[in-house]
C-alpha positions in Angstrom: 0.0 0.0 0.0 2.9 2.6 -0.1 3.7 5.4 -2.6 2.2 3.3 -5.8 -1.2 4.0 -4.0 -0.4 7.7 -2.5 -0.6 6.0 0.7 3.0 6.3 1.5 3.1 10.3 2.5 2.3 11.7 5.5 2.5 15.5 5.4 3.5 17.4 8.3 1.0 20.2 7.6 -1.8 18.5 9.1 -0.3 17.9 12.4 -3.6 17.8 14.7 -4.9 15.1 12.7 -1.3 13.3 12.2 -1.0 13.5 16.4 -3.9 12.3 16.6 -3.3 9.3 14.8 -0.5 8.5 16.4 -1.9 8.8 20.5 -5.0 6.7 18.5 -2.7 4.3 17.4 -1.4 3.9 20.5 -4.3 4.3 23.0 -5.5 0.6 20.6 -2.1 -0.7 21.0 -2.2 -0.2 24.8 -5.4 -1.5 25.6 -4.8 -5.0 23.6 -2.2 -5.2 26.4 -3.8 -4.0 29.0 -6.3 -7.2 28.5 -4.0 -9.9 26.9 -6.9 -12.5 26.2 -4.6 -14.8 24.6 -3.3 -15.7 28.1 -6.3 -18.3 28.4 -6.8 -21.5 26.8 -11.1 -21.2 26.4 -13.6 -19.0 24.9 -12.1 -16.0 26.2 -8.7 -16.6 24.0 -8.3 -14.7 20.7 -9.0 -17.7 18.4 -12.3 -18.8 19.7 -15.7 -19.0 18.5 -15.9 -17.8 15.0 -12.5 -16.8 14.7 -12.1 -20.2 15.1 -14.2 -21.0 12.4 -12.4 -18.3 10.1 -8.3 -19.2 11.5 -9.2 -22.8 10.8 -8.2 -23.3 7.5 -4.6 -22.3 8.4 -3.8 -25.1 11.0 -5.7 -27.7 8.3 -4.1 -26.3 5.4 -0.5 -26.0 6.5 0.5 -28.2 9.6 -1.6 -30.7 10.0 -2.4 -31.1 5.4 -6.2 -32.1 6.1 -8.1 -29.1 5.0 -10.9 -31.6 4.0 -10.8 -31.8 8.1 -11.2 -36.3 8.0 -9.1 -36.8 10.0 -11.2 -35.3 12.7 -9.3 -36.5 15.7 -6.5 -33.4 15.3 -9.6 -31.3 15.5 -11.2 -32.8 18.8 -7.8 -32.7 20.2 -8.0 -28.8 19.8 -11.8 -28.3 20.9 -10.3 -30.7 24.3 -7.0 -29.2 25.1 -8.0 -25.1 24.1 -11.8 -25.2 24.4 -12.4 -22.6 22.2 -16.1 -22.8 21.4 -19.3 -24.3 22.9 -20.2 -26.9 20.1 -18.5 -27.0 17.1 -20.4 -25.0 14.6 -17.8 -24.1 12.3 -17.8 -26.6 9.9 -19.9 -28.9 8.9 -20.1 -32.5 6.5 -20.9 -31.9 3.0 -22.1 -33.7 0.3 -18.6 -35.7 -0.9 -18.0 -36.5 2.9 -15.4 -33.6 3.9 -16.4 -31.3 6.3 -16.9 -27.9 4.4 -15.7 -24.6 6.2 -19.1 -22.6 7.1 -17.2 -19.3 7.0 -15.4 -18.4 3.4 -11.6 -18.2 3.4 -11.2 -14.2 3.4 -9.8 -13.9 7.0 -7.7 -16.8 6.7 -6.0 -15.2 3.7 -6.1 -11.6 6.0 -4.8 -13.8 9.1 -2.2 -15.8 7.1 1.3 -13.4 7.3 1.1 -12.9 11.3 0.1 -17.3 11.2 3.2 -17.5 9.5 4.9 -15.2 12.0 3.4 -16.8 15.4 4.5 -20.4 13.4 8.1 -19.2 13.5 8.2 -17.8 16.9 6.2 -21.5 18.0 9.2 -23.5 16.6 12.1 -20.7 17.8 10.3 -20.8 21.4 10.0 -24.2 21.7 5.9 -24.2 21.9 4.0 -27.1 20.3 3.3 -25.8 16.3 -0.3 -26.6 16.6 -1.6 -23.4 15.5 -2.7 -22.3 18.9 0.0 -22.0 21.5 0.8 -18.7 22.6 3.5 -17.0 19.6 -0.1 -18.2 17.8 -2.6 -16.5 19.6 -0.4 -13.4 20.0 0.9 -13.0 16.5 -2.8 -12.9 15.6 -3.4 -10.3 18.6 -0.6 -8.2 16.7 -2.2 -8.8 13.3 -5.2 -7.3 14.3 -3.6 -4.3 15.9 -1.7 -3.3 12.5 -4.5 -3.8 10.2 -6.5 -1.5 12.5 -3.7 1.3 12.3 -3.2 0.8 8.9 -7.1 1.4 8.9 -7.5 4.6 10.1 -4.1 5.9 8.3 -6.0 5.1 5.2 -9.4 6.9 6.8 -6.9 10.0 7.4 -6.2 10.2 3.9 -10.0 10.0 2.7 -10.9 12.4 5.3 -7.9 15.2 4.4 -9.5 15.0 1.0 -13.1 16.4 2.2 -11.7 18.2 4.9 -9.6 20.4 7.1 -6.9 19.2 9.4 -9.0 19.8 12.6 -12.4 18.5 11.5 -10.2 15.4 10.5 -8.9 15.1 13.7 -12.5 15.2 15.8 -14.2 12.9 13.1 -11.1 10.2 14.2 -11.7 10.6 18.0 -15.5 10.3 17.6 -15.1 6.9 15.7 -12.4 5.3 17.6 -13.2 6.5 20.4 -16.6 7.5 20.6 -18.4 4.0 19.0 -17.9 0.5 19.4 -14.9 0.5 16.6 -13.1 0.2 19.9 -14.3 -2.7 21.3 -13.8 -4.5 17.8 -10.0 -3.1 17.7 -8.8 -3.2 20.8 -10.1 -6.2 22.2 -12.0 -8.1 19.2 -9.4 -7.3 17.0 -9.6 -10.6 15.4 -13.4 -10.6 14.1 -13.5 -9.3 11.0 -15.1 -6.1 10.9 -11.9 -4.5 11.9 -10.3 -5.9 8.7 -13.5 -5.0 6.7 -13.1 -1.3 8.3 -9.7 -1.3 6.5 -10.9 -2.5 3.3 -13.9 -0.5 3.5 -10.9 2.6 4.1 -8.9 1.4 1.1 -11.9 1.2 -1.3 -12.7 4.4 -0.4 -9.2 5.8 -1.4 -9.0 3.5 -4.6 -12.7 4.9 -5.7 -11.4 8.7 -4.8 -7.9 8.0 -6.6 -9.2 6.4 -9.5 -11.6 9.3 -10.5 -9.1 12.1 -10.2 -6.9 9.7 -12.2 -7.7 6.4 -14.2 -5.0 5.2 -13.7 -4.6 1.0 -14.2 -3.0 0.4 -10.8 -6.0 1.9 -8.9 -8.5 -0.3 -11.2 -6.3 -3.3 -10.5 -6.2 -2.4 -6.5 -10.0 -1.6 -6.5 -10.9 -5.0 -7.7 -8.5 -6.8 -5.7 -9.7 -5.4 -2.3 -13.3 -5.3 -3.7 -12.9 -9.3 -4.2 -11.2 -9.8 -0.7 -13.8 -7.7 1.1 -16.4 -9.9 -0.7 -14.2 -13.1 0.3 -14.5 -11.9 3.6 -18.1 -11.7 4.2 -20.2 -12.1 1.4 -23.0 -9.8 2.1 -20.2 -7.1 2.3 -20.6 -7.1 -2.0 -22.7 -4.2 -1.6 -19.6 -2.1 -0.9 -19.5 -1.8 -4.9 -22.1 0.5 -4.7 -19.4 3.3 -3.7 -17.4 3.0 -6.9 -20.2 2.6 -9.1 -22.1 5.5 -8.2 -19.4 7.8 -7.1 -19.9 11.2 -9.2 -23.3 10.7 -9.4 -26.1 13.1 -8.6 -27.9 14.0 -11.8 -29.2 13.0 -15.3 -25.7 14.8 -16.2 -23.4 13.6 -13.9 -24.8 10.0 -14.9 -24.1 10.6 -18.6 -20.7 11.5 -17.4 -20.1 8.4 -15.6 -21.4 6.5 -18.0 -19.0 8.4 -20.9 -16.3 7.5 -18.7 -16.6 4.1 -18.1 -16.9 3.5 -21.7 -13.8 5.3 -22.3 -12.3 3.4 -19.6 -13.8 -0.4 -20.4 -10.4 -2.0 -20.5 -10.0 -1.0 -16.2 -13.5 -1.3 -16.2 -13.0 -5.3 -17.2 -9.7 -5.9 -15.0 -11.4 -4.6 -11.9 -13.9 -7.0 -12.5 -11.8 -9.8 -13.2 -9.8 -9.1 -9.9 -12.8 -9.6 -8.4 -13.7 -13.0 -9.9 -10.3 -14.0 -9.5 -10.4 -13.5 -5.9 -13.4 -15.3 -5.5 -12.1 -18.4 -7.4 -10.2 -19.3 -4.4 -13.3 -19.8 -2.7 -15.3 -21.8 -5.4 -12.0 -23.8 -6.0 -11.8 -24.9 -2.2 -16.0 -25.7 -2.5 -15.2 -27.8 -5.6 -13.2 -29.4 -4.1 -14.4 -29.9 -0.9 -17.9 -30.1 -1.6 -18.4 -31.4 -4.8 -19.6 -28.1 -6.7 -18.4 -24.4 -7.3 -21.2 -23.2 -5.5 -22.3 -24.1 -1.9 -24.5 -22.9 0.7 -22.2 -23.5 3.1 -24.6 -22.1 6.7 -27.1 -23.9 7.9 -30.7 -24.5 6.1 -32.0 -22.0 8.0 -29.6 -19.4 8.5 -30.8 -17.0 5.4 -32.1 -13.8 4.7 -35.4 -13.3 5.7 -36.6 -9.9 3.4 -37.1 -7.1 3.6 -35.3 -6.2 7.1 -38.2 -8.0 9.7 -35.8 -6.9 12.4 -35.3 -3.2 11.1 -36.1 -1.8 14.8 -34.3 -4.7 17.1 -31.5 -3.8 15.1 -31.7 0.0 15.5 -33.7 0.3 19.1 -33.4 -3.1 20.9 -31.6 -3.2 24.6 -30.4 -6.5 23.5 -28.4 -5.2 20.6 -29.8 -1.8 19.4 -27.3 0.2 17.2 -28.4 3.5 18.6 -28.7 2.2 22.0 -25.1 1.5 22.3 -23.7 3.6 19.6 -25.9 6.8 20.3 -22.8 8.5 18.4 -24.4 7.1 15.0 -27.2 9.3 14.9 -24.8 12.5 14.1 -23.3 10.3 11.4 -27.0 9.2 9.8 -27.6 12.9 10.1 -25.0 14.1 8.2 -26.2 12.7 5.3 -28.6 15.7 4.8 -26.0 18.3 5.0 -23.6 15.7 3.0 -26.6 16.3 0.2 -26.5 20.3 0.8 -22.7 20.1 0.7 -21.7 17.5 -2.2 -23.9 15.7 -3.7 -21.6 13.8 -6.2 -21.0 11.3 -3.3 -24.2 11.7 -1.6 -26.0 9.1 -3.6 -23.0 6.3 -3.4 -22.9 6.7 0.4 -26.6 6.6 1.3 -27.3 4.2 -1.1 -24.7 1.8 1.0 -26.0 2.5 4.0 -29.7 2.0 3.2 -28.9 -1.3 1.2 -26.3 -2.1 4.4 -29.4 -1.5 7.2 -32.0 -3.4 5.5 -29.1 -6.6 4.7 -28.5 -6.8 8.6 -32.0 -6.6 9.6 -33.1 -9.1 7.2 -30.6 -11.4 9.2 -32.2 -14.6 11.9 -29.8 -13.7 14.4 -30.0 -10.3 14.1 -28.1 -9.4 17.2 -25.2 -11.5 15.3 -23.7 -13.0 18.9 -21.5 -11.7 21.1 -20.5 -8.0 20.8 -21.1 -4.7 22.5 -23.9 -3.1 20.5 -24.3 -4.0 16.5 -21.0 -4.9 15.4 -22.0 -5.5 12.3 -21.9 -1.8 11.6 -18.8 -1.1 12.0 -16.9 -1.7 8.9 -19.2 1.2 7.5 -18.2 3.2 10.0 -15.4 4.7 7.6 -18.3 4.9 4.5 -19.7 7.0 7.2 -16.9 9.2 8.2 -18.0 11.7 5.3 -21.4 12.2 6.5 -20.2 12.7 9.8 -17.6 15.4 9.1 -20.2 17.2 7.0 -22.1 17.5 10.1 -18.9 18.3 11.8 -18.4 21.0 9.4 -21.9 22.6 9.7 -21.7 22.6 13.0 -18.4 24.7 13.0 -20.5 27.5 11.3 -23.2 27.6 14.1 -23.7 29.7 17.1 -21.3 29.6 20.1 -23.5 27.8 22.1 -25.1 25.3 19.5 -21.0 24.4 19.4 -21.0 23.9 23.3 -24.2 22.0 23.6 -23.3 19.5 21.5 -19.7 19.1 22.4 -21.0 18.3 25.2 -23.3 15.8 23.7 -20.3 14.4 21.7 -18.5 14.3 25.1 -21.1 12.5 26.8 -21.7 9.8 24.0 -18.1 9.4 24.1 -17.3 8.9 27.9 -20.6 6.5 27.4 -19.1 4.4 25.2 -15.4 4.0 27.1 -17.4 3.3 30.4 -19.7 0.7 28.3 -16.8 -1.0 26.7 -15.6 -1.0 30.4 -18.3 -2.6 31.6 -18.2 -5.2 28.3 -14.7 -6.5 29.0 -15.6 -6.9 33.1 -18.6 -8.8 32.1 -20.8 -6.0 33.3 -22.7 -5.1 29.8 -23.2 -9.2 28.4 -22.5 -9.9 24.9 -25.7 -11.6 24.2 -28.0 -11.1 26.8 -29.2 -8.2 27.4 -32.5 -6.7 27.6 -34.2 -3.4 28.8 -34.6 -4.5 32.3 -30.8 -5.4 32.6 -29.6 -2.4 31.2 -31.5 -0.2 33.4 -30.1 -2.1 36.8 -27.0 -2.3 35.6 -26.6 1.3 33.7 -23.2 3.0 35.4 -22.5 0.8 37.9 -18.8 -1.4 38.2 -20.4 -4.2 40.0 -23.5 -6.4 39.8 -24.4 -9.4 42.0 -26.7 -12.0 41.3 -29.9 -10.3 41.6 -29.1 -7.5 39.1 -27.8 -11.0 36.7 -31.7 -12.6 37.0 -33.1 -9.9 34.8 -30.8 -10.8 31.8 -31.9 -13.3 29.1 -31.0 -16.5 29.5 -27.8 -18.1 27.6 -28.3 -19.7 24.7 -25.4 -22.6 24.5 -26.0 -25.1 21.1 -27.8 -28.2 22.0 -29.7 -27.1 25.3 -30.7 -23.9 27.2 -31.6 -23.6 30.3 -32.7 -21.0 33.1 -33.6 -20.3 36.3 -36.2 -17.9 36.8 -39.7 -19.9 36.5 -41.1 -17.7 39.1 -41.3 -14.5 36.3 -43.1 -16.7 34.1 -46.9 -17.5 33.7 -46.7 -21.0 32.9 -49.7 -23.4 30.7 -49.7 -26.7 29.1 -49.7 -27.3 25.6 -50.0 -30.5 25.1 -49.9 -33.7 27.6 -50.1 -36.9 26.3 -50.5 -40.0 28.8 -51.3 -42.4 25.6 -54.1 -43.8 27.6 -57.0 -42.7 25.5 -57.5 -43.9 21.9 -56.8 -41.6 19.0 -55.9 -41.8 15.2 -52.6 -40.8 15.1 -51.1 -43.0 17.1 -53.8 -45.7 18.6 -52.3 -48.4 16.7 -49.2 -48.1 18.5 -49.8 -48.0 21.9 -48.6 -50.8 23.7 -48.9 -52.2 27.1 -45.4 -53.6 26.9 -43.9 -51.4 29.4 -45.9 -48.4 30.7 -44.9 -46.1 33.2 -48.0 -44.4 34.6 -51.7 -46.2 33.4 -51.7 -48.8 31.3 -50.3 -47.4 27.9 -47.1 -46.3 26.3 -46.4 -45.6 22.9 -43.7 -47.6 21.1 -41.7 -45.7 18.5 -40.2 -48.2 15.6 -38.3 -47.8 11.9 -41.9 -47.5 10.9 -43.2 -45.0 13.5 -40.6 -42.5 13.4 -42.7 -38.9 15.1 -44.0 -38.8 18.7 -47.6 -36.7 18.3 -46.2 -33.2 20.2 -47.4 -29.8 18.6 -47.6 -28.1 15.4 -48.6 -24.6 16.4 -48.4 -20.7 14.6 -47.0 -18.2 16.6 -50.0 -16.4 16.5 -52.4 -18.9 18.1 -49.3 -19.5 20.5 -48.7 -16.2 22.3 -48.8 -12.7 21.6 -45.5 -12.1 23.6 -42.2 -11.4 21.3 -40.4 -14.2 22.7 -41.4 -16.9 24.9 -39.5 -20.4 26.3 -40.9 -23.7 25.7 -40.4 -26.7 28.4 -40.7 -30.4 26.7 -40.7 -33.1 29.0 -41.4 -36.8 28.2 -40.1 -39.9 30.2 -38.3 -42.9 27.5 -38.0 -46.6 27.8 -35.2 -48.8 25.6 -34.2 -52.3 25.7 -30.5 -51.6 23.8 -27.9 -49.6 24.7 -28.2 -45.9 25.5 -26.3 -45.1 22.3 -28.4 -47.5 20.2 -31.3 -46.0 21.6 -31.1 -43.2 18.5 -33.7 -40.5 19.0 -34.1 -36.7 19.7 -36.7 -34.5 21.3 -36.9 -32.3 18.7 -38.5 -28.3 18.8 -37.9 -25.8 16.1 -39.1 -22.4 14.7 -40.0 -22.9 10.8 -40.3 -20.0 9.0 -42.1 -21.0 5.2 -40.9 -24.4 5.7 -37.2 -23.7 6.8 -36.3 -23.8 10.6 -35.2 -21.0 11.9 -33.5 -22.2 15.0 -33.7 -25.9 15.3 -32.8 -27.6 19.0 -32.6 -30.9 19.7 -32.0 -32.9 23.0 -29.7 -36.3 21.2 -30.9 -39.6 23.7 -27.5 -41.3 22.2 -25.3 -38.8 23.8 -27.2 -38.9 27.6 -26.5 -40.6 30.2 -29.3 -42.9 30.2 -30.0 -46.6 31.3 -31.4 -49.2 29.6 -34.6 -51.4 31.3 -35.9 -48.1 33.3 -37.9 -45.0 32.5 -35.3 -41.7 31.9 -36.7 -38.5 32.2 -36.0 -36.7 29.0 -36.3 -32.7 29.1 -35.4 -29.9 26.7 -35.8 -26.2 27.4 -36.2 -23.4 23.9 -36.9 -20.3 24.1 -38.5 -19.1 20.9 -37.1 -16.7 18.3 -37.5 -12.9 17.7 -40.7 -13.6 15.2 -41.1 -11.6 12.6 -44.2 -13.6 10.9 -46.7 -14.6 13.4 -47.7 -17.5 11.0 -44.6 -19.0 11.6 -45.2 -22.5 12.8 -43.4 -23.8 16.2 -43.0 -27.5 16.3 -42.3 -30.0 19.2 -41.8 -33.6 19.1 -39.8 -37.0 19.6 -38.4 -38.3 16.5 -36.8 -42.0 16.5 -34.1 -42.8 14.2 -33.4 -46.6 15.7 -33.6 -50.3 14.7 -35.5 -51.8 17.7 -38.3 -49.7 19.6 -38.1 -47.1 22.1 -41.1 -46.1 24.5 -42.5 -42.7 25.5 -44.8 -41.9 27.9 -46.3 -38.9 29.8 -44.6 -36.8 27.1 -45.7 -32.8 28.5 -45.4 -29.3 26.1 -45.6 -26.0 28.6 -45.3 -22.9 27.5 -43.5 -20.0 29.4 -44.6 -16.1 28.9 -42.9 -13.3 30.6 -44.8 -11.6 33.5 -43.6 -8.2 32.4 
């Protein structure tokens, strides 16, 4: 990225914004060490939960030559000795019988140098070159840390272009500072909207370089970092919207564009084949590995739901509300008017991203997108944003003494907010998946909490059961009971008297009877509450061994016939007896629903070769008091 780019000078004129840089740089740098996570060997290390997913590759790929993961025992070993995740959700089997990477291969390619590095240092140090001894975890740490410099250098540059030396400087503090870009520097430096915030920085540059100039290099940068950023995350394809309509405000300007990217179709055709040639590392690694080019490599259910159900959890929710916990956002959505008033040639690129951003990450299931401080997903944009934010910056430079102190007070406040919040994050005050609008209001400004302030947070959601504690803020009803004692259709033909533990009856599941009755309900003859929890109890008899014994109390969320969250209680994997009755529970709690005809299902399901038996199998249904 140095001189060839423009990148490479840093001119002394613009000290503030140059000094600021530099305590920015190190105010990051300083709080990575201040909190050295890669001290501990669990979920709290860098490369846990979906950085695992995403730093995977590299161990498969270079030390231990399985990226097809079959031999899975090397895997296991890491889950056992490191524990970095709660179930492994990172990959999973496809179709020719490898296990196929759910995340695509952009931040392994972004992580690979400082892998490399932490690899060398392993094997000089005398660690164990497993991919995730220390030198490992703190290379990565590192890695993080430089891209995120290298980040706002590149956001410098943009902003010097727009605006003057001390406007540059405040727009810096207020994003690093002043929003959860912190957070997901400092101390989640390793997800990968800090990278996307530096490619999101460098697009920006290549988009403003390439229209003072066409010159090849800039094409042949643009479509290089547009195809990692999309290799990366692939939602993030949108950020082609900036270059596209960059210029554009008018019938005129359009013509203009147009006229130039006809002039220019030779750059116009190597930016896009960068692109595709980027992205042919990932179809290469699915052909291979899956069996086709293309692969849907998420779960069934994990898809876009249109158009943006979850528009106002995103913006408004306690439990992940972008202008809850990055009130500093709604001077940069405001800027966008005096962005139009002020220059409209990159009005319409801009807002155009950010509407077409908002309504992708509302439209997503898990719209809080797991543990963070606030919406994380935002903050890539963050430097799209910086533009509109400075032009509000700028207009409010040309306003009345006291407008200027009101709000730099404001700014202030927002600020301080958001250093005591991300405070309160890292000491496990503020949860990063939890919280709600009761917990937030006990726990607002305080540096302690004991268990009573903890019962008002949402319960944890850990893959394959849930459970909580707090039945006495619940209204509880039945849903269902079923004692098999009384005849019906569905199953009357296969109750049995064989083994029963309460009456007479029990219902035998067999290879030809795989579904227990349970419930097939719509949410909107369920409950009118947003979010409920579901108990399933039912008590199961079996003659083979526990782990013959192959069935699953099954509940799930379907949403047009795909499930939305789908939990399943395995009887295989329990520790359950053979010749007795086992209690078999499950606990759910429901999704966010956006459809209220979505359909909620509940249910034993027997995948075996014998016969299992079920009796006194009980739905409830748990709704909130408040």
């Amino acid at each position: 990225m140095g001189e060839g780019l423009g990148l490479g000078v840093i001119h002394l004129k613009n000290k503030i914004s140059l000094i600021v840089f530099i305590v920015l740089s190190i105010i990051l740098v300083y709080s990575r060490f201040l909190l050295p996570r890669w001290e501990t060997h669990d979920f709290l290390s860098i490369l846990s939960w979906d950085v695992f997913g995403y730093y995977l590759y590299l161990p498969a790929y270079f030390i231990h030559h399985d990226p097809g993961l079959n031999n899975f025992v090397w895997v296991k070993e890491l889950l056992v000795t490191y524990h970095p995740t709660i179930g492994f959700y990172q990959a999973y089997l496809g179709p020719t019988g490898d296990y196929v990477m759910k995340y695509p291969v952009g931040m392994a390619i972004l992580y690979l140098p400082f892998f490399f590095i932490g690899h060398l240092f392993a094997v000089m140090l005398g660690y164990s070159p497993n991919g995730f001894t220390l030198p490992y975890q703190v290379s990565i740490a590192i890695g993080g840390l430089v891209y995120s410099i290298i980040g706002i250098l590149i956001l410098r540059k943009v902003l010097l272009k727009f605006f003057n030396d001390s406007i540059s400087a405040i727009i810096l503090v207020l994003i690093v500072l002043g929003t959860n870009y912190f957070e997901l520097t400092a101390y989640d430096g390793a997800m990968p909207h800090n990278y996307l915030f530096t490619l999101y920085s460098l697009i920006l540059w290549l988009t403003i370089k390439w229209h003072e100039n066409q010159k090849w290099k800039f094409a042949i940068f643009l479509g290089l970092t547009i195809g990692i950023t999309i290799l990366v995350r692939f939602t993030d394809a949108i950020c082609f919207l900036i270059p596209l309509f960059w210029g554009i405000h008018d019938k005129e300007s359009f013509k203009a564009k147009w006229n130039l990217l006809c002039e220019k179709y030779k750059q116009l055709i190597i930016c896009i084949v960068c692109v595709v040639l980027v992205l042919f590392i990932q179809m290469l690694y699915w052909k291979i590995h899956a069996g086709s080019f293309i692969y849907y490599s998420y779960e069934p259910g994990e898809k876009l739901r249109f158009i943006a159900p979850y528009l106002l959890h995103v913006l408004f929710s306690f439990k992940k509300g972008w202008l809850v916990y990055t009130p500093m956002a709604i001077f940069m959505i405001t800027g966008f008017y005096f962005t139009w008033k002020k220059n409209r040639s990159i009005f319409l690129a801009l807002f155009l991203f950010f509407v077409v951003n908002l309504l992708i990450i509302a439209s997503w299931p898990t719209w809080w997108y797991g543990g963070s401080l606030g919406q994380r997903t935002f903050m890539e944009s963050y430097a799209f944003m910086a533009l509109p934010f400075g032009y509000f910056i700028l207009w409010l430079g040309q306003r009345k003494l006291y407008v200027k102190i009101l709000l730099a007070g404001v700014f202030l406040f927002f600020l301080t907010l958001n250093l005591f919040q991300t405070w309160q994050y890292m000491n496990f005050i503020i949860d990063p998946s939890m919280m709600n609008r009761a917990y937030y209001r006990v726990i607002f400004g305080k540096t302690h909490v004991d268990e009573v302030d903890k019962k008002h947070l949402h319960p944890v959601v850990i893959p394959g059961k849930e459970g909580w504690n707090y039945e006495n803020d619940y209204f509880k009803r039945i849903l269902a009971y079923y004692d098999f004692e009384q005849g019906d259709q569905d199953f009357s033909g296969y109750q049995t008297t064989e083994f029963a533990r309460t009456g007479k009856y029990s219902l035998k599941l067999t290879p030809g009877f795989h579904f227990s009755p349970g419930i097939w309900i719509k949410f909107k003859d369920l409950t009118n509450q947003g979010s409920v929890w579901i108990r399933a109890t039912g008590y199961v008899y079996f003659t083979s061994t526990a782990r013959e014994a192959l069935a699953s109390l099954v509940m799930t969320c379907c949403h047009k016939g795909s499930a939305v969250k789908y939990q399943t209680l395995d009887i295989e994997n329990e520790n359950f007896l053979p010749d007795k009755w086992n209690k078999v529970t499950l606990d759910y709690e429901t999704p966010v629903i956006s459809d209220r005809d979505d359909l909620l299902q509940v249910y034993f399901w027997y995948r075996g070769k014998d016969a299992l038996y079920l009796d006194d199998f009980i739905i409830e249904i748990f709704e909130p008091k408040e």
